[in-house]
N, C-alpha and C positions, 0 to 999 in steps of 0.2 A: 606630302603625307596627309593632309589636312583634307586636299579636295578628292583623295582616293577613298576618308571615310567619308568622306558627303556624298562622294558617290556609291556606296556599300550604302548606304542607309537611304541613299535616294531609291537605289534598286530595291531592297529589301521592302521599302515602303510600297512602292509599286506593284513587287511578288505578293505583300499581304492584298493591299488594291484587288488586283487580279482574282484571287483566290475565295475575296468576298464577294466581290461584284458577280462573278460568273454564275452563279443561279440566278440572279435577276435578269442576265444577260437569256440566260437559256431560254428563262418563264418569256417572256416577250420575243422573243428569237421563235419559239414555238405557237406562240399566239397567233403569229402573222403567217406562218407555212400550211399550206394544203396538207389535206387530213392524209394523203400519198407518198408526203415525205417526211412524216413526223417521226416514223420507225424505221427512215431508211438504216440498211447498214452497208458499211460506213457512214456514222452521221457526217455530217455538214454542218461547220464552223460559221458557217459565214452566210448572213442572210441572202435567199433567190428571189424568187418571184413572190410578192405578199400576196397576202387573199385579208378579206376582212368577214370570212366566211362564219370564223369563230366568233368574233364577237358578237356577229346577227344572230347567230345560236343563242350565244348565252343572254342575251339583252331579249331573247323572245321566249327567254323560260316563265314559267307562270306565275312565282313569287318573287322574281329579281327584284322589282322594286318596291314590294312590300316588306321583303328584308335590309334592302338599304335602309327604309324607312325604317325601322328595327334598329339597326346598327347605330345610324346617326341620332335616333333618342338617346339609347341608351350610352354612347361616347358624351354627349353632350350634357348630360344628365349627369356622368358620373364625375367629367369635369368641373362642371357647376358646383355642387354639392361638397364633391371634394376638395374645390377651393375656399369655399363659403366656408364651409364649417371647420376645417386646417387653419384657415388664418387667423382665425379667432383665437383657438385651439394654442396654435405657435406665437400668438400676443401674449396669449395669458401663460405660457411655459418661460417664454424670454423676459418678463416684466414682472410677473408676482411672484412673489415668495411664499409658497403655501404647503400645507402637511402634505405630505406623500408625490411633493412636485417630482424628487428623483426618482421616485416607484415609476411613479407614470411614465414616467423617459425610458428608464427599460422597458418599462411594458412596450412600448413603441417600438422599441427594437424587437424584441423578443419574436411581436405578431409578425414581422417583415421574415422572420427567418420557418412561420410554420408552413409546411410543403400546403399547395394548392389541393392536392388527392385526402389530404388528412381531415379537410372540414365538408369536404360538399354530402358527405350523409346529415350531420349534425344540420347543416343550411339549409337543405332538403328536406328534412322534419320539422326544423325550425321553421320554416317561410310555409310547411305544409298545413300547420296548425294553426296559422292566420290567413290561408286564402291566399298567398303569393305564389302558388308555383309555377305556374300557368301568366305572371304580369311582368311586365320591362320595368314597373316600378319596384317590382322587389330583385332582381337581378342587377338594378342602377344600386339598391342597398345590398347586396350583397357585394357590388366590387368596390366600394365606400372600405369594409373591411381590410381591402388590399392596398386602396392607392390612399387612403385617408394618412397610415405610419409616415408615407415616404414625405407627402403635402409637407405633415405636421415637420419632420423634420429636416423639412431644406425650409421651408417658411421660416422657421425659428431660427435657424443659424442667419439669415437675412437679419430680422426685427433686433436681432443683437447687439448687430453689425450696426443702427440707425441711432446716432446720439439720442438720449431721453430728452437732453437737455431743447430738442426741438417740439416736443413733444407738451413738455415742460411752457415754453414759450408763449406755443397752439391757445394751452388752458388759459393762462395769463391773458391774450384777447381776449376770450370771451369762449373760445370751443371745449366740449364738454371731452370725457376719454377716448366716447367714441369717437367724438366729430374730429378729435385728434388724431386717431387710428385712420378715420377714411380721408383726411385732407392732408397728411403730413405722412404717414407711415407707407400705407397703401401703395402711393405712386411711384415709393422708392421700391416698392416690390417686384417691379414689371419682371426684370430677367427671370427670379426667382420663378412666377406666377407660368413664367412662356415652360420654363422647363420643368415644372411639376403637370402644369399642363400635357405636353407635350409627352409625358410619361403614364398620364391616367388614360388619355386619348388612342394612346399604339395598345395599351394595356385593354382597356373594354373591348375597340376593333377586334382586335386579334383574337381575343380568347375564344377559346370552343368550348371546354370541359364542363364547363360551367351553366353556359347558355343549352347545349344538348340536353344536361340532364334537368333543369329547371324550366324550361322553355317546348310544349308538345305540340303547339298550331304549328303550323307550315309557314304561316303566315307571320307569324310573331320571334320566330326564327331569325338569326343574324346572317348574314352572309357568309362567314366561315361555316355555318351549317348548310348553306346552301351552295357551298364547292363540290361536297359531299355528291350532294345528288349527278354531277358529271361519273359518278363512278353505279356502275348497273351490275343486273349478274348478266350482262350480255357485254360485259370490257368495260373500259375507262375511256369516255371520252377526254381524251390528251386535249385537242385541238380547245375546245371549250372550256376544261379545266382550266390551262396554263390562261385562257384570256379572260374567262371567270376571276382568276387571280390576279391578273394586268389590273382590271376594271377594280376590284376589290383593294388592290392597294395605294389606287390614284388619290386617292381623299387624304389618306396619313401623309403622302408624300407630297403636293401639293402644300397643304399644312406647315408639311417640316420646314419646306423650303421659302414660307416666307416669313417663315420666326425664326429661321438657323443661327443668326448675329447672335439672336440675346441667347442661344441655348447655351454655347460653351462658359461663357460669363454666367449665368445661373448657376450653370453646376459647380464652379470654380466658387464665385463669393457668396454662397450661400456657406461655404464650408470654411470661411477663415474666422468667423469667431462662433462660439457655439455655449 
């Protein structure tokens, strides 16, 4: 009985497997086929003959990589920032006791839950009134709004989690709160840091809505804006898109794959004391 559920749940795991992976599967499945078979019908399951026709397309568009350029600031920019100013943020939430500490904890939640479409006019005026709408450094503070909630609270349920009493010790040497926080705290943060990371990084990539409507150069443009352009009023180039999108998501994955250990651990003991 035992090994008929391990095997139901080995299947079942496998059928979700399947059902996730399979548009990754297609987008690269279609990347590699001649622009002759991308619409056969009957499609075709199963890879034929490659071409790397796509990729020389989309690698000789005119902005490809001054939108990488674009994209990789502004991830790396929002990671940065997002961390720096969260873990500070999540020290002084897990360790002081101050007026309106529980306000704030809500407030934290609160912003994680307001829709993305409900602020970009307000952001929009707001960043248009000081000369950002048009800069990667105001789009890097604009998604500060979004990934900063989540930082602050998985950081926090970490710094909980770390006796004081080592903290405690630190001073006792000779190290001051800070020097406590970055020699004693900090290093116990990694998983946390890989998986808020990890979260702020797929989160600035990814986004469009954001970037389209704050962002007008061509040039200053992210890459998901520049998928866009595979689609014309003369069709969609298929063949380029899907390898446009290959190319596009090689860096988060890449990435993931070589923090993946500390991710599940991040998300898991950041959440056992809080």
């Amino acid at each position: 009985m035992r090994r008929r559920r391990s095997l139901g749940h080995d299947l079942l795991g496998l059928l979700v497997a399947a059902v996730i992976g399979f548009p990754v599967y297609w987008m690269v499945l279609t990347a590699f086929r001649p622009a002759t078979e991308i619409l056969r019908v009957p499609p075709e399951f199963w890879p034929g003959r490659p071409t790397f026709d796509n990729f020389a397309r989309a690698l000789r568009t005119e902005t490809f990589w001054a939108n990488v350029r674009s994209s990789t600031l502004i991830g790396l920019g929002t990671v940065v920032l997002s961390l720096a100013v969260g873990a500070l943020a999540a020290f002084a939430l897990a360790r002081f006791r101050f007026v309106g500490r529980k306000a704030f904890v809500v407030v934290v939640l609160i912003v994680q839950t307001v829709p993305l479409t409900a602020l970009i006019i307000p952001l929009y005026l707001l960043l248009n009134d000081v000369g950002m709408t048009d800069s990667l450094l105001g789009v890097v503070l604009t998604y500060l709004v979004f990934t900063l909630p989540f930082t602050v609270w998985m950081l926090r349920g970490f710094i909980a989690g770390v006796p004081i009493e080592l903290e405690e010790a630190a001073m006792i040497d000779g190290c001051s709160r800070f020097g406590a926080f970055r020699r004693v705290v900090l290093p116990l943060l990694a998983p946390g840091i890989v998986a808020t990371s990890v979260f702020a990084l797929v989160q600035a990539w990814n986004e469009y809505v954001l970037v389209y409507v704050l962002l007008s150069s061509p040039q200053k443009q992210t890459v998901s804006i520049w998928l866009v352009s595979f689609q014309t009023s003369f069709g969609t180039d298929y063949g380029g898109l899907m390898a446009g999108a290959t190319l596009t998501a090689l860096p988060v994955v890449v990435f993931f794959l070589a923090v993946h250990r500390k991710i599940a651990s991040g998300l898991t003991a950041g959440a056992v004391k809080g």
